[in-house]
C-alpha positions as CSV (number, residue, x, y, z in Angstrom):
1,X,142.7,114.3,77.6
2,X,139.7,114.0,75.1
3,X,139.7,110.0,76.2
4,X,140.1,110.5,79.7
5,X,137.0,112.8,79.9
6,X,134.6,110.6,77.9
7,X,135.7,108.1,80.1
8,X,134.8,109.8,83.2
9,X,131.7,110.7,81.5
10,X,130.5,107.0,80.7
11,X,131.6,106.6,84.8
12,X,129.2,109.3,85.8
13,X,126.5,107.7,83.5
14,X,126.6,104.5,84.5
15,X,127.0,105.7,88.1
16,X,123.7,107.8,87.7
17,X,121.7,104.9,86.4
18,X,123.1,102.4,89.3
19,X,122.1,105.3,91.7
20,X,118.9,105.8,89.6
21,X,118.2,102.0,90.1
22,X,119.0,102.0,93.7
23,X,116.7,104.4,94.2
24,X,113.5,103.1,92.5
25,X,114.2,99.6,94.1
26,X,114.5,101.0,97.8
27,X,111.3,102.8,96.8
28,X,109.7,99.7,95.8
29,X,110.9,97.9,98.5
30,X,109.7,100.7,101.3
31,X,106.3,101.1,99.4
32,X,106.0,97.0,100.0
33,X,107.2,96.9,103.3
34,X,104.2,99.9,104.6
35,X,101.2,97.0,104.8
36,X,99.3,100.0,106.8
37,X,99.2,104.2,106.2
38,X,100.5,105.3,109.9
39,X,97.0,106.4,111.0
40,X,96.2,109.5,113.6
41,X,93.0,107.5,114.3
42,X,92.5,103.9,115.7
43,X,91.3,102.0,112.7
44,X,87.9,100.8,114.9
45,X,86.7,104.4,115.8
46,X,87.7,105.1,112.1
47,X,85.6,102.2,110.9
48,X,82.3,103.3,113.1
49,X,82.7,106.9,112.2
50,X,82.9,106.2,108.8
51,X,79.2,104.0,108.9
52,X,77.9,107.0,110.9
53,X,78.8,109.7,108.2
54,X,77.6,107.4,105.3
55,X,74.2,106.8,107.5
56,X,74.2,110.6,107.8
57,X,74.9,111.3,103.8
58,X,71.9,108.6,103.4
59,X,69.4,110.7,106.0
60,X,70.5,113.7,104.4
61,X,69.6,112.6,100.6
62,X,66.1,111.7,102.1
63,X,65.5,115.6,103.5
64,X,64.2,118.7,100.9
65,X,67.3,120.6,99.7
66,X,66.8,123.8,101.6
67,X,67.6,121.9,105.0
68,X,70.3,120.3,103.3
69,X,73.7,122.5,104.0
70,X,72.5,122.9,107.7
71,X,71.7,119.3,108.7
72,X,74.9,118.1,107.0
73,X,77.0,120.6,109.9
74,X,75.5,119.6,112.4
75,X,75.6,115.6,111.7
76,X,79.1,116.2,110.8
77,X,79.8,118.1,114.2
78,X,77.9,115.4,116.3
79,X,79.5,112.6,115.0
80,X,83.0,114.1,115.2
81,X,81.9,114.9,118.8
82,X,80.6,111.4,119.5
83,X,83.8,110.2,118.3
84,X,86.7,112.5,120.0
85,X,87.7,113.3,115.8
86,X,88.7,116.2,114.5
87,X,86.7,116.3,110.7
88,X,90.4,117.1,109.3
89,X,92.1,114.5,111.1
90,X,89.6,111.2,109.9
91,X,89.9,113.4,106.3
92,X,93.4,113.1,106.4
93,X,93.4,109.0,107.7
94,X,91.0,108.2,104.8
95,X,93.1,110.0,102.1
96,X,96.3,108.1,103.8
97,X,94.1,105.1,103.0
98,X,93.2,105.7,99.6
99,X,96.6,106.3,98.8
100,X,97.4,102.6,99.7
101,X,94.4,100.6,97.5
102,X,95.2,97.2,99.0
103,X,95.1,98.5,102.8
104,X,91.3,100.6,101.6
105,X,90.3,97.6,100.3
106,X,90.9,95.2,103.6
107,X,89.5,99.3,105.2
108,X,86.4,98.9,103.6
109,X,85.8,95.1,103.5
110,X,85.8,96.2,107.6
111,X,83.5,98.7,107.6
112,X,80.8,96.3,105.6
113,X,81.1,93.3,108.2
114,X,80.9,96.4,110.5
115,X,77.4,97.4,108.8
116,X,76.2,94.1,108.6
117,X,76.1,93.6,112.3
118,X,74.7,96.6,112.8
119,X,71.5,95.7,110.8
120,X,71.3,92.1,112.1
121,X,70.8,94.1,115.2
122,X,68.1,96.0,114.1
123,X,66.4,93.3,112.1
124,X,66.3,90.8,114.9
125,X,64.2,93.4,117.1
């Protein structure tokens, strides 16, 4: 009796770790497969919101710090306005994002070019 349970003992082990090892490889294999984060956002209006907030953060560092808390609200409500976004929703999309390094990385190699062409604009006037 004793040798038939350590028997069904080692079984279960070596069944756990074959389960365990099934499991991390899936994993791997789904974490692989997911190039892009499902996105509630098109990636474009993403992209020019995201130049917009870090033009606002830029203005904003420029002002005195009492007008501070109030002009950040109200560039954050126009641009989210401008945009059709929801603040919670693009907050979401970028923390999608940043969960998946190699997909931020291509993100933000975007959102340069993006910047770029918008300062060749205003340079060549």
């Amino acid at each position: 009796m004793e040798k038939s349970l350590n028997t069904y003992i080692q079984k279960c082990t070596l069944m756990n770790y074959k389960l365990i090892l099934l499991i991390v490889i899936f994993g791997a294999f789904h974490s692989c497969k997911k190039d892009k984060p499902e996105l509630s956002i098109k990636e474009e209006t993403l992209i020019k919101m995201s130049y917009d907030l870090h033009t606002a953060k830029y203005i904003i560092s420029r002002t005195k710090d009492e007008n501070k808390d109030s002009l950040t609200d109200v560039y954050i409500k126009q641009i989210c306005k401008i945009h059709n976004v929801d603040i919670y929703d693009f907050l979401n999309d970028i923390e999608k994002m940043e969960n998946n390094p190699k997909y931020f990385k291509k993100f933000y190699g975007k959102l340069e070019v993006y910047s770029d062409s918008i300062q060749k604009k205003f340079n060549t006037k």
